[in-house]
mmCIF file as gemmi writes it, N, C-alpha and C atoms, coordinates in Angstrom:
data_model
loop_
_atom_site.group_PDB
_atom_site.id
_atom_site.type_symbol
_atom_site.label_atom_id
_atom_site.label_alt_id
_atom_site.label_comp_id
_atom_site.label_asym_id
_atom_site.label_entity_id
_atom_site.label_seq_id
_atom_site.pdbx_PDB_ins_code
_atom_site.Cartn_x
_atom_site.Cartn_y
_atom_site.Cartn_z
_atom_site.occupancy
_atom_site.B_iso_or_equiv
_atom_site.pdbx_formal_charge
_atom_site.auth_seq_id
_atom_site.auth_asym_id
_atom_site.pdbx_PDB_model_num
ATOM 1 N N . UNK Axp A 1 ? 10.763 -5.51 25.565 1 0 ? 1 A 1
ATOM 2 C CA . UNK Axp A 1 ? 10.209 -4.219 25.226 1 0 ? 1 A 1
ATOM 3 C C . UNK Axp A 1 ? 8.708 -4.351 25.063 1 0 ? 1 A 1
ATOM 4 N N . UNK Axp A 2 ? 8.096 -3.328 25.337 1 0 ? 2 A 1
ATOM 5 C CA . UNK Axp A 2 ? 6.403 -3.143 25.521 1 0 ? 2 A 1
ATOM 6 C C . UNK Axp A 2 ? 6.241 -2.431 24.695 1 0 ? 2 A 1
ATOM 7 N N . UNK Axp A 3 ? 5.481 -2.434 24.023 1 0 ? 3 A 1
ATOM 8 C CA . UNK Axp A 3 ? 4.379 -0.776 23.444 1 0 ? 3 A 1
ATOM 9 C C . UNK Axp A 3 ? 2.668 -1.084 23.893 1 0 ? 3 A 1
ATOM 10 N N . UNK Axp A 4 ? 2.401 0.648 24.317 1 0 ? 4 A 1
ATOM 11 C CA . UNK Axp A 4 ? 1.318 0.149 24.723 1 0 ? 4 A 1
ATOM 12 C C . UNK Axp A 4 ? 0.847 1.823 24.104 1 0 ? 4 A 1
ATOM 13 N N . UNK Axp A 5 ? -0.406 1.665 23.955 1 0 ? 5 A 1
ATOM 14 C CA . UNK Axp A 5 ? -1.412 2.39 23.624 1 0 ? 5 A 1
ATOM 15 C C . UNK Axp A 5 ? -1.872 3.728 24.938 1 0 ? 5 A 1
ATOM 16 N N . UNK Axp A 6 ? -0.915 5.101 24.98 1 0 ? 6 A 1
ATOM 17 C CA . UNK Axp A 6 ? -1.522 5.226 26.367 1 0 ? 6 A 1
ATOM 18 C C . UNK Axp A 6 ? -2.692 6.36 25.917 1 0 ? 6 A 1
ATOM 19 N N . UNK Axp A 7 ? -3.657 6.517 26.774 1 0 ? 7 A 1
ATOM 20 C CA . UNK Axp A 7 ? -4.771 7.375 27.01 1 0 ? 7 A 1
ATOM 21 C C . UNK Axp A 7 ? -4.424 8.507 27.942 1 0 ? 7 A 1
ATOM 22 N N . UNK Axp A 8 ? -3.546 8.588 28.427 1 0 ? 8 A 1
ATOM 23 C CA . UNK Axp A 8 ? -3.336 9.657 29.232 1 0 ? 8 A 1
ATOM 24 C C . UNK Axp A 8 ? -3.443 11.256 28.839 1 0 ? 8 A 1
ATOM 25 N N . UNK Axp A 9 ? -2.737 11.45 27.687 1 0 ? 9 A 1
ATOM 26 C CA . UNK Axp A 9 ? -3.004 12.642 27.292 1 0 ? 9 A 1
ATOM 27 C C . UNK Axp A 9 ? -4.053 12.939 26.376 1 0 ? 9 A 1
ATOM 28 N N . UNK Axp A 10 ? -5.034 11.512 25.705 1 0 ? 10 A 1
ATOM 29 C CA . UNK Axp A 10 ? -5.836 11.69 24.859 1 0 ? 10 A 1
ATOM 30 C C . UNK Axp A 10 ? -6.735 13.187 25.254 1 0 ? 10 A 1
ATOM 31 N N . UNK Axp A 11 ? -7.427 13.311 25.712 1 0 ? 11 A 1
ATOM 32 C CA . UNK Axp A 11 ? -8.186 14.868 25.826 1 0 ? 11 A 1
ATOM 33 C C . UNK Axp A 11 ? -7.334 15.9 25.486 1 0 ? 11 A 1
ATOM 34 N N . UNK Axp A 12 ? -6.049 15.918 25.313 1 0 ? 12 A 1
ATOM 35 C CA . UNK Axp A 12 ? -5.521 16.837 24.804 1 0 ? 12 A 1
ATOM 36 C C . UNK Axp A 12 ? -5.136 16.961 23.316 1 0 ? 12 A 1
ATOM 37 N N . UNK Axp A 13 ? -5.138 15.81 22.864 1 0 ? 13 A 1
ATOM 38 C CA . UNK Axp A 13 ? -4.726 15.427 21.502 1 0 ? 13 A 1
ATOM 39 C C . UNK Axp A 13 ? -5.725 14.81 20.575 1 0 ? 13 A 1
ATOM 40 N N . UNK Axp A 14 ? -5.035 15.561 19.431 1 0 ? 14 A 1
ATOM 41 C CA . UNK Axp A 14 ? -6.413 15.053 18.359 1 0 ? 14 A 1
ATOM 42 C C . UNK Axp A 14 ? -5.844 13.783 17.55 1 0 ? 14 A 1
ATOM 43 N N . UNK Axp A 15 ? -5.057 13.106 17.844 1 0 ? 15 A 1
ATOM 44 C CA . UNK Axp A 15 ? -4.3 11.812 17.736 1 0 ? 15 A 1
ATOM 45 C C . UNK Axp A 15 ? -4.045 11.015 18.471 1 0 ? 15 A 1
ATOM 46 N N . UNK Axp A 16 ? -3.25 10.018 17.769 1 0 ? 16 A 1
ATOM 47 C CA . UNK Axp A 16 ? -3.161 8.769 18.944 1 0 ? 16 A 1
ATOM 48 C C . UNK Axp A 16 ? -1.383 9.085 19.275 1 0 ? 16 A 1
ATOM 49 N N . UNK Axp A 17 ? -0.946 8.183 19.905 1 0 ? 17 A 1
ATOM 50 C CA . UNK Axp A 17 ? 0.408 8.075 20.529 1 0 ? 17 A 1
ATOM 51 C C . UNK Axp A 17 ? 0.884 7.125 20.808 1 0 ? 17 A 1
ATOM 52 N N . UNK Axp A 18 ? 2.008 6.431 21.149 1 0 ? 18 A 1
ATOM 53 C CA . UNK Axp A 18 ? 2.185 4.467 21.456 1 0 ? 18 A 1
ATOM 54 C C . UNK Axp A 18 ? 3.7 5.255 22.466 1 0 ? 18 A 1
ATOM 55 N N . UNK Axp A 19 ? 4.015 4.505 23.498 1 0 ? 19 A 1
ATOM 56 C CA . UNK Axp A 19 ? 5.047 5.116 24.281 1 0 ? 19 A 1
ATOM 57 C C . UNK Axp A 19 ? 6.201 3.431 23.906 1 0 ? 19 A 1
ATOM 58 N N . UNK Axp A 20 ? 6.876 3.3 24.716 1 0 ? 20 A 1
ATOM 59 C CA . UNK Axp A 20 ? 7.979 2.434 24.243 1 0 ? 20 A 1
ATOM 60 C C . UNK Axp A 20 ? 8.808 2.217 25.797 1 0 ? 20 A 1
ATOM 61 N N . UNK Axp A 21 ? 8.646 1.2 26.533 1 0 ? 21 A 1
ATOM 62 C CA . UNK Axp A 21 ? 9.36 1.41 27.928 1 0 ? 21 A 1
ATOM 63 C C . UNK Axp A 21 ? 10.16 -0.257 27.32 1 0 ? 21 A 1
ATOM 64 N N . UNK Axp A 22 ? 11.756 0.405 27.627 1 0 ? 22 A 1
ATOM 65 C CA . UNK Axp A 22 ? 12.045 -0.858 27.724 1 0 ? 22 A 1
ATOM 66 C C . UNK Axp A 22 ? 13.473 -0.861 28.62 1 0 ? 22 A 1
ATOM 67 N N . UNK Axp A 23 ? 14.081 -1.955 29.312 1 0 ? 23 A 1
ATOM 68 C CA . UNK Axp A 23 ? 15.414 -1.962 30.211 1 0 ? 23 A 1
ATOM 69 C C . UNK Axp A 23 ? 16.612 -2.422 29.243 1 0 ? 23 A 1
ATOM 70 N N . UNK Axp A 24 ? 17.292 -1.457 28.995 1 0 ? 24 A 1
ATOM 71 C CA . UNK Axp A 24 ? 18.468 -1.772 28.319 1 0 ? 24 A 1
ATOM 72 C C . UNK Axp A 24 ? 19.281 -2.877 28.76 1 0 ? 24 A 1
ATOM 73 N N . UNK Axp A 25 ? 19.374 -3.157 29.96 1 0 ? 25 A 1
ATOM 74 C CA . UNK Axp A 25 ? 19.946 -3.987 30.427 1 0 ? 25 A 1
ATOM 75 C C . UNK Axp A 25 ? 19.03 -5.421 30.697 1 0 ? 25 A 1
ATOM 76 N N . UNK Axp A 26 ? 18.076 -5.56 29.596 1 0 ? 26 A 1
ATOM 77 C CA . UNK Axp A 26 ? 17.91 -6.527 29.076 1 0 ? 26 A 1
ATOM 78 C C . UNK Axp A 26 ? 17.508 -7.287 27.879 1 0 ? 26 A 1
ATOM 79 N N . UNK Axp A 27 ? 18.27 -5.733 26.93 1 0 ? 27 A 1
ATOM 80 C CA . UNK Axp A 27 ? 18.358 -6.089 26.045 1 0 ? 27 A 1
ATOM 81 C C . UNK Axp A 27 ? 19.363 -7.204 25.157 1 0 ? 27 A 1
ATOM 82 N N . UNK Axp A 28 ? 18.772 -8.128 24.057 1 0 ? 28 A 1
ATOM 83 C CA . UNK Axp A 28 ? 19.582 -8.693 23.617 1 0 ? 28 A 1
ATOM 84 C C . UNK Axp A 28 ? 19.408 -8.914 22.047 1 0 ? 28 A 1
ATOM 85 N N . UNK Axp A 29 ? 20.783 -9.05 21.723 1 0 ? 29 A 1
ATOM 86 C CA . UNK Axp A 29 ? 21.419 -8.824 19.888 1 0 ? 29 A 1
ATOM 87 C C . UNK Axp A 29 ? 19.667 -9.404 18.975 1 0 ? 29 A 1
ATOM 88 N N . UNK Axp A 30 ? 19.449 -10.539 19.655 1 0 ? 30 A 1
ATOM 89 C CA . UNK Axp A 30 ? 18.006 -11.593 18.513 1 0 ? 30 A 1
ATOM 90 C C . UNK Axp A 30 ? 16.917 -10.259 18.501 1 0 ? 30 A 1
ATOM 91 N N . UNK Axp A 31 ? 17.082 -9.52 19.387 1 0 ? 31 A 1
ATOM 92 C CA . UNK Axp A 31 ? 15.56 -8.709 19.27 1 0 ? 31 A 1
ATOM 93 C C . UNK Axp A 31 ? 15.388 -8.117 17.903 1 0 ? 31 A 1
ATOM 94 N N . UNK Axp A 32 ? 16.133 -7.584 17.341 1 0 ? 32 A 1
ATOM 95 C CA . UNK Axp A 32 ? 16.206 -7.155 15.638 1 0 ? 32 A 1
ATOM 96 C C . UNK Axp A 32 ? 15.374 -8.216 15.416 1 0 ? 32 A 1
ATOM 97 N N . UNK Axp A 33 ? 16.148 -9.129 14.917 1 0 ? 33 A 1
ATOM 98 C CA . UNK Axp A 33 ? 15.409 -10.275 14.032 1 0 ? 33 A 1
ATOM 99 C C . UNK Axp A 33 ? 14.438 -10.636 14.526 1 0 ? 33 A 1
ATOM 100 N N . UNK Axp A 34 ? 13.766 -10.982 16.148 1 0 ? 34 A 1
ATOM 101 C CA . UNK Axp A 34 ? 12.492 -11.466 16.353 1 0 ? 34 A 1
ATOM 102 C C . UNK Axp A 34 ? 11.255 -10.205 16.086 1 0 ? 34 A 1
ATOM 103 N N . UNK Axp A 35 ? 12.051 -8.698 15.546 1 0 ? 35 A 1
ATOM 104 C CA . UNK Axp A 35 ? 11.175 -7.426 15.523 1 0 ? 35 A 1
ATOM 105 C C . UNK Axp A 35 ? 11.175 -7.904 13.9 1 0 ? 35 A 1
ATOM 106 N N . UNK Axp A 36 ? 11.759 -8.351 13.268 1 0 ? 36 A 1
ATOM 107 C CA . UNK Axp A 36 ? 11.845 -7.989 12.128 1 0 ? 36 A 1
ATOM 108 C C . UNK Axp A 36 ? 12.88 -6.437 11.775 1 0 ? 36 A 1
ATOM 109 N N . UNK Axp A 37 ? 13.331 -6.318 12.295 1 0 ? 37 A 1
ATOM 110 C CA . UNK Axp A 37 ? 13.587 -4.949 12.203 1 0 ? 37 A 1
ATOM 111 C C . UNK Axp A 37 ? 15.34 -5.2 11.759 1 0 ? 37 A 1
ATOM 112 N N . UNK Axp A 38 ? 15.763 -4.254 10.762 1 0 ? 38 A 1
ATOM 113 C CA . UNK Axp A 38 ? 17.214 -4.162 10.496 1 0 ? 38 A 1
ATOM 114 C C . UNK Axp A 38 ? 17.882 -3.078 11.538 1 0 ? 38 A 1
ATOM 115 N N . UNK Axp A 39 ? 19.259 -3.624 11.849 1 0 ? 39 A 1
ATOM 116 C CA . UNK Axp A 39 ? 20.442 -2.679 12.658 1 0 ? 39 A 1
ATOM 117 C C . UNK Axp A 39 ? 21.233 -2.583 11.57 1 0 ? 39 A 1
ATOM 118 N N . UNK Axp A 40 ? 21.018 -1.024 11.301 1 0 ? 40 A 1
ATOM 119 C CA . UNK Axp A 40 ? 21.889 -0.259 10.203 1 0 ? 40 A 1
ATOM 120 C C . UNK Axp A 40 ? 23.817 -0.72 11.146 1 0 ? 40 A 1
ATOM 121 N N . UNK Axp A 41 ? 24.483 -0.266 9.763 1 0 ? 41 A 1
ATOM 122 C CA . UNK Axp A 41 ? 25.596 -1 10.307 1 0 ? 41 A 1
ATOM 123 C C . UNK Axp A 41 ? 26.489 0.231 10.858 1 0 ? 41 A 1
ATOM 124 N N . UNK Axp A 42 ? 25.967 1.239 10.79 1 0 ? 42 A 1
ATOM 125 C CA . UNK Axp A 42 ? 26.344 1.826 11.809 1 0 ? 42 A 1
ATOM 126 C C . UNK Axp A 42 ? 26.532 1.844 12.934 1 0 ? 42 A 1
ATOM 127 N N . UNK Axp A 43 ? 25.401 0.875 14.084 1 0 ? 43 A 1
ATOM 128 C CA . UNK Axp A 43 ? 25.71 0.702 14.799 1 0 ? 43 A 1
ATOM 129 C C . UNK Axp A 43 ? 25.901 -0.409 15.605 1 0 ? 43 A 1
ATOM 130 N N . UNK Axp A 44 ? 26.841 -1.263 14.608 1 0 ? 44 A 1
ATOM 131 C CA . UNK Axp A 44 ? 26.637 -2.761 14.451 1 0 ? 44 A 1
ATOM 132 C C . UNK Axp A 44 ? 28.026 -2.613 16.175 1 0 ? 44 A 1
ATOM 133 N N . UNK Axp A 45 ? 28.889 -1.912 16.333 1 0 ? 45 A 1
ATOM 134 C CA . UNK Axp A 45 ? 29.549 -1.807 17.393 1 0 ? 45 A 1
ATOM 135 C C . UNK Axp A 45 ? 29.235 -0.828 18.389 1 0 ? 45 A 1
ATOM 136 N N . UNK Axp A 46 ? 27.74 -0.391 18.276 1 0 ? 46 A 1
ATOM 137 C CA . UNK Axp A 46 ? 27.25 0.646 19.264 1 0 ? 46 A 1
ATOM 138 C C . UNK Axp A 46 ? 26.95 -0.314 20.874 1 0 ? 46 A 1
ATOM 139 N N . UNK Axp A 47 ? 27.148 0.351 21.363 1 0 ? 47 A 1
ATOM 140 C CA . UNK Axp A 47 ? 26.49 0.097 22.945 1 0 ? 47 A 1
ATOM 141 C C . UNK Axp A 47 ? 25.505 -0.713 23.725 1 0 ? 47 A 1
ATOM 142 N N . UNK Axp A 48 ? 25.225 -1.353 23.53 1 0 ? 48 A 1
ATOM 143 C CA . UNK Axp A 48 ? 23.958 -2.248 24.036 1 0 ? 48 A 1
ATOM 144 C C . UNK Axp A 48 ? 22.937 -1.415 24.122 1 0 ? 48 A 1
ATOM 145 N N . UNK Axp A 49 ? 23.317 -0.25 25.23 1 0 ? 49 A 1
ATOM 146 C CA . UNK Axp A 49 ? 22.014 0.804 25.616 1 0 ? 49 A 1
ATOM 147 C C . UNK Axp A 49 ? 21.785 1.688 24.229 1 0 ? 49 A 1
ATOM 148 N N . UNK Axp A 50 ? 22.208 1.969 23.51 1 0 ? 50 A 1
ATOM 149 C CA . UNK Axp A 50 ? 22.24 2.335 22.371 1 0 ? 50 A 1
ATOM 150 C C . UNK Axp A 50 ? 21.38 2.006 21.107 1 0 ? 50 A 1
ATOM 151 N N . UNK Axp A 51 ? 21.999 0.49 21.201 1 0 ? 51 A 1
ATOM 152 C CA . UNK Axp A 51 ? 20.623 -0.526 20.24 1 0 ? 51 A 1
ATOM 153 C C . UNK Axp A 51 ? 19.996 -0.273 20.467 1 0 ? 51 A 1
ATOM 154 N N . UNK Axp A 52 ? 19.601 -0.77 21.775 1 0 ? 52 A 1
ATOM 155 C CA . UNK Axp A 52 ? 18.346 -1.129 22.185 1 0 ? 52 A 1
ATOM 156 C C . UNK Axp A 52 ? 17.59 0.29 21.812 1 0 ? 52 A 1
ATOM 157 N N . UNK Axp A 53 ? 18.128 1.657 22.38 1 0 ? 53 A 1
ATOM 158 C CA . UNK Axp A 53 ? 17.086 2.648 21.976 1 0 ? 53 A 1
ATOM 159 C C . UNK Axp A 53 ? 16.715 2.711 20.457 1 0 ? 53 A 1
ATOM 160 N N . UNK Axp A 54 ? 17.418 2.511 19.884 1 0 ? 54 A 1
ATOM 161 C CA . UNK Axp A 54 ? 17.486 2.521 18.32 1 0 ? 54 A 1
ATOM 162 C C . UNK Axp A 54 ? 16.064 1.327 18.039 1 0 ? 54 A 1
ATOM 163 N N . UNK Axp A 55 ? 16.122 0.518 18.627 1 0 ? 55 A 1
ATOM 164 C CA . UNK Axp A 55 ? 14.976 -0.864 18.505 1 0 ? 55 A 1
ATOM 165 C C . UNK Axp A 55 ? 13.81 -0.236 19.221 1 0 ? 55 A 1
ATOM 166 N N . UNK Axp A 56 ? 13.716 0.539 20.459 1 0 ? 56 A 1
ATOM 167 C CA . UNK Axp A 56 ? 12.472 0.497 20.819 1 0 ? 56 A 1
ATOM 168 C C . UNK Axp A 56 ? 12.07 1.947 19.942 1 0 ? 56 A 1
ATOM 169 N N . UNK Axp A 57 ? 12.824 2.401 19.796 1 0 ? 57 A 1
ATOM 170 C CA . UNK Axp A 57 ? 12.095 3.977 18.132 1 0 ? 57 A 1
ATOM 171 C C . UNK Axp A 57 ? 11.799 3.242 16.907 1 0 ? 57 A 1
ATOM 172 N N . UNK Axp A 58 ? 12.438 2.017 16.325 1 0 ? 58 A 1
ATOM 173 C CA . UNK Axp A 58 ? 12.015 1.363 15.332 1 0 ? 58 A 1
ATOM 174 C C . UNK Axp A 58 ? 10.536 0.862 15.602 1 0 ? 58 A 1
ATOM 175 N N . UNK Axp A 59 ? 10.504 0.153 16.9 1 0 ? 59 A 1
ATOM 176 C CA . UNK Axp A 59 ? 9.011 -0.77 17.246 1 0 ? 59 A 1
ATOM 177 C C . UNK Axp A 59 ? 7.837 0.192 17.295 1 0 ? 59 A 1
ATOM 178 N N . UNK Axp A 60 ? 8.253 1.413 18.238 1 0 ? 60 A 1
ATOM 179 C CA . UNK Axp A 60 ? 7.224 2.751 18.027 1 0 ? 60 A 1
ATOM 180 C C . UNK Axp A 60 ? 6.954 2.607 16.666 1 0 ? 60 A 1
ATOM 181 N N . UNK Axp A 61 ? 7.696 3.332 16.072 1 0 ? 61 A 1
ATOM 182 C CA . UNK Axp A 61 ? 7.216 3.9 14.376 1 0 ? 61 A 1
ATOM 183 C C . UNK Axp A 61 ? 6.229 2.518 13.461 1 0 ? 61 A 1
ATOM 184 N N . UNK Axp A 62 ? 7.178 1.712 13.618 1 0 ? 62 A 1
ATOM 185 C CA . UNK Axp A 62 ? 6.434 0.6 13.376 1 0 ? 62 A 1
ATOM 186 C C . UNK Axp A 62 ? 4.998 0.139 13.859 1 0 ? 62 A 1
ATOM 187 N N . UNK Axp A 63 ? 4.905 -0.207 14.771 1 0 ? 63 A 1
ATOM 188 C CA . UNK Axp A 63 ? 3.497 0.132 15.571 1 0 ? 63 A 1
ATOM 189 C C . UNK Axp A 63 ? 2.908 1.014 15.418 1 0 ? 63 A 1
ATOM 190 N N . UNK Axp A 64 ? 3.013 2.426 15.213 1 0 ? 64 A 1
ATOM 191 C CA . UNK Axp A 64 ? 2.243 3.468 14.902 1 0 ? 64 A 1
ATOM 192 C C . UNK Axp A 64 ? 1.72 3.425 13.159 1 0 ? 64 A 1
ATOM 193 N N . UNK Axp A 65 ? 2.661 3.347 11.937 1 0 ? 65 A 1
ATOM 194 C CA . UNK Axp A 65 ? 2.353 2.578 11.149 1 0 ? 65 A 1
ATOM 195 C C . UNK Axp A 65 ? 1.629 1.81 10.834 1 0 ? 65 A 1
ATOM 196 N N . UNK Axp A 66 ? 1.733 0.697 11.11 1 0 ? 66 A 1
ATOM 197 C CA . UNK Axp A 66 ? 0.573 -0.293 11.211 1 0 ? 66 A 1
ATOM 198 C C . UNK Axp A 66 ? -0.523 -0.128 11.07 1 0 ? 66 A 1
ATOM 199 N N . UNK Axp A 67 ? -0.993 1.29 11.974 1 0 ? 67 A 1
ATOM 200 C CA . UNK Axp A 67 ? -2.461 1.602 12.162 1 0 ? 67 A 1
ATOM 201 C C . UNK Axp A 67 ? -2.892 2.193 10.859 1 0 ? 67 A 1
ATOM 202 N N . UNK Axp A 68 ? -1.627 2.552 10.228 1 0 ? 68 A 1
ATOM 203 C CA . UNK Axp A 68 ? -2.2 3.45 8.264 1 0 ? 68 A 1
ATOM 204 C C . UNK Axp A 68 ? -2.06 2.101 7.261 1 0 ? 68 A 1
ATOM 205 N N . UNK Axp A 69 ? -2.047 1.069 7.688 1 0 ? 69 A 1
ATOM 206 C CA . UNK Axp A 69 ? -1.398 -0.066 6.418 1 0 ? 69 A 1
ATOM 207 C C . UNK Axp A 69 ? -0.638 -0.238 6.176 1 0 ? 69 A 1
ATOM 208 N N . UNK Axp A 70 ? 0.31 0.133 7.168 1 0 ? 70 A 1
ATOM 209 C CA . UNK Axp A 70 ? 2.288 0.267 6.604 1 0 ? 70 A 1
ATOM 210 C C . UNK Axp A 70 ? 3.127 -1.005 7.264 1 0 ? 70 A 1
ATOM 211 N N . UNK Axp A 71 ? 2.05 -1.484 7.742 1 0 ? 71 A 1
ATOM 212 C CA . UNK Axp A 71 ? 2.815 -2.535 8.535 1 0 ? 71 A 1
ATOM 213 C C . UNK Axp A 71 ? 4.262 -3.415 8.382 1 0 ? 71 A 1
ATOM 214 N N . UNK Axp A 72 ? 4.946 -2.957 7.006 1 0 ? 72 A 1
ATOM 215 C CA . UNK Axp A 72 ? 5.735 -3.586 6.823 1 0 ? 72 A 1
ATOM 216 C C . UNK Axp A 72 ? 7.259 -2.822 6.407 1 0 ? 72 A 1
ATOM 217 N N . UNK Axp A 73 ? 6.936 -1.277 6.712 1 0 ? 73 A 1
ATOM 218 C CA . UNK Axp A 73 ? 7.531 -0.151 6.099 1 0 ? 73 A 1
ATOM 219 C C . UNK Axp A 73 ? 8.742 -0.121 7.17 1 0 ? 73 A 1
ATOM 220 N N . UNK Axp A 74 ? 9.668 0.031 6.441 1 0 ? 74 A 1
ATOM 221 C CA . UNK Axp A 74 ? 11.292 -0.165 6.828 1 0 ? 74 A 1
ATOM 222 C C . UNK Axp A 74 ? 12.013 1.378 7.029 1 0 ? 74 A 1
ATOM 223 N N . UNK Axp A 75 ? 11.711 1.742 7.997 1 0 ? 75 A 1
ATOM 224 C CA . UNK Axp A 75 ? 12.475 2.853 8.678 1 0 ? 75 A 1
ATOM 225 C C . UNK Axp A 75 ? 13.838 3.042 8.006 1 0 ? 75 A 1
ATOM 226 N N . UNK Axp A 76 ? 14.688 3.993 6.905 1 0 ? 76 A 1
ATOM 227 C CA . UNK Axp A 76 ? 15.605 3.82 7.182 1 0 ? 76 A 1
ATOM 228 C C . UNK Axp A 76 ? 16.29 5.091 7.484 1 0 ? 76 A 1
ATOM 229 N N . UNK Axp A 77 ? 18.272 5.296 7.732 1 0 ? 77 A 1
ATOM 230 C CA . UNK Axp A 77 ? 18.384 6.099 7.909 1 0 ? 77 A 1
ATOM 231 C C . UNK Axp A 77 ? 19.092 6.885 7.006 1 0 ? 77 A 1
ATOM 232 N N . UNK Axp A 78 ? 19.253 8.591 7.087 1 0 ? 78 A 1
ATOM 233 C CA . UNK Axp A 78 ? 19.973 9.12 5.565 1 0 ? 78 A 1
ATOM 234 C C . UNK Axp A 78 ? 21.083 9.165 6.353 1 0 ? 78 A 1
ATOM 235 N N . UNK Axp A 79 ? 22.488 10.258 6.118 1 0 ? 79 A 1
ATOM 236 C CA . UNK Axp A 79 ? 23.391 10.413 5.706 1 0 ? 79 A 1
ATOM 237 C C . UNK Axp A 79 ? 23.884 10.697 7.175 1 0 ? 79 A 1
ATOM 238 N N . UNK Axp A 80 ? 22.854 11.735 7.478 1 0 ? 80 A 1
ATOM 239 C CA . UNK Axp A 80 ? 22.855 12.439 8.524 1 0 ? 80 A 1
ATOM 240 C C . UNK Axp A 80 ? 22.299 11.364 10.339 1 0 ? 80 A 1
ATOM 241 N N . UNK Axp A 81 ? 22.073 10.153 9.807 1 0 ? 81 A 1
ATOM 242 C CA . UNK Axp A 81 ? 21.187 9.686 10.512 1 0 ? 81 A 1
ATOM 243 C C . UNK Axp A 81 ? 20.119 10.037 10.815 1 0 ? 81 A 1
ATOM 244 N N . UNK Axp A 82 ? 19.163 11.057 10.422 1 0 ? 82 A 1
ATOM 245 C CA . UNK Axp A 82 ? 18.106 11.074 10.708 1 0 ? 82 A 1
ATOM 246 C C . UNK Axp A 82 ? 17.229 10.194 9.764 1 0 ? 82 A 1
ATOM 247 N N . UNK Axp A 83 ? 16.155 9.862 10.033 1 0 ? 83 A 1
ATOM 248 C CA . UNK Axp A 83 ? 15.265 8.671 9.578 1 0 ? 83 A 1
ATOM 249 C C . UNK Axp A 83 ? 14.339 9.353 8.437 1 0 ? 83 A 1
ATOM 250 N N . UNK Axp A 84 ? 14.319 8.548 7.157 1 0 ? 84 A 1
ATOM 251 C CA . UNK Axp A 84 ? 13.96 8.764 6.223 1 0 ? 84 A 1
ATOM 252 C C . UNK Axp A 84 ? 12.494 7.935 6.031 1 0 ? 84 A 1
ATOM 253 N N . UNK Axp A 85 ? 11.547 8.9 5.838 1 0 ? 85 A 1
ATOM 254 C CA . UNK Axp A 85 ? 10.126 8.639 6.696 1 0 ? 85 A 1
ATOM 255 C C . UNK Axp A 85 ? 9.157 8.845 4.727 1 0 ? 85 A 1
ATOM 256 N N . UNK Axp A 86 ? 9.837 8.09 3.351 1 0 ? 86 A 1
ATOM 257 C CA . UNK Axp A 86 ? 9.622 7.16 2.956 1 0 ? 86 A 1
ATOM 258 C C . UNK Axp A 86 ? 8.923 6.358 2.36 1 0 ? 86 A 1
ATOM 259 N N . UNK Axp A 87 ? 8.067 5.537 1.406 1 0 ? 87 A 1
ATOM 260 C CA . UNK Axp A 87 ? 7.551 4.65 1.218 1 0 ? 87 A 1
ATOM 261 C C . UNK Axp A 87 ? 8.724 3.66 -0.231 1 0 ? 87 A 1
């Protein structure tokens, strides 16, 4: 998985943005742990393609973060699964 910084729409936006390209089908289980990042156990029997999207929205947020001092701030999720945004 990549994150990269794009400029493309900058003239339109009064912010920044980080995009997230990655091939599910090469994703694998260690990427959590080499992200640092926890797999809620919800979807500890989800899909491969599944994780993995779940990992490259964690690495976004994370990466975007970073840039405020949060670098270490743990995404998690509520009830509903939507992401509880936290300190």
């Amino acid at each position: 998985m990549q994150s990269t910084q794009s400029h493309l729409f900058t003239p339109y936006l009064s912010h920044h943005f980080h995009c997230i390209q990655f091939d599910p089908d090469s994703f694998d289980a260690l990427s959590f742990e080499q992200q640092n990042i926890l797999l809620p156990a919800s979807l500890d029997k989800a899909v491969a393609k599944r994780r993995a999207e779940f990992l490259a929205g964690r690495i976004c947020a994370k990466t975007c973060l970073a840039q405020f001092g949060q670098g270490d701030f743990t995404l998690l999720n509520g009830s509903d699964r939507a992401p509880i945004w936290s300190c």
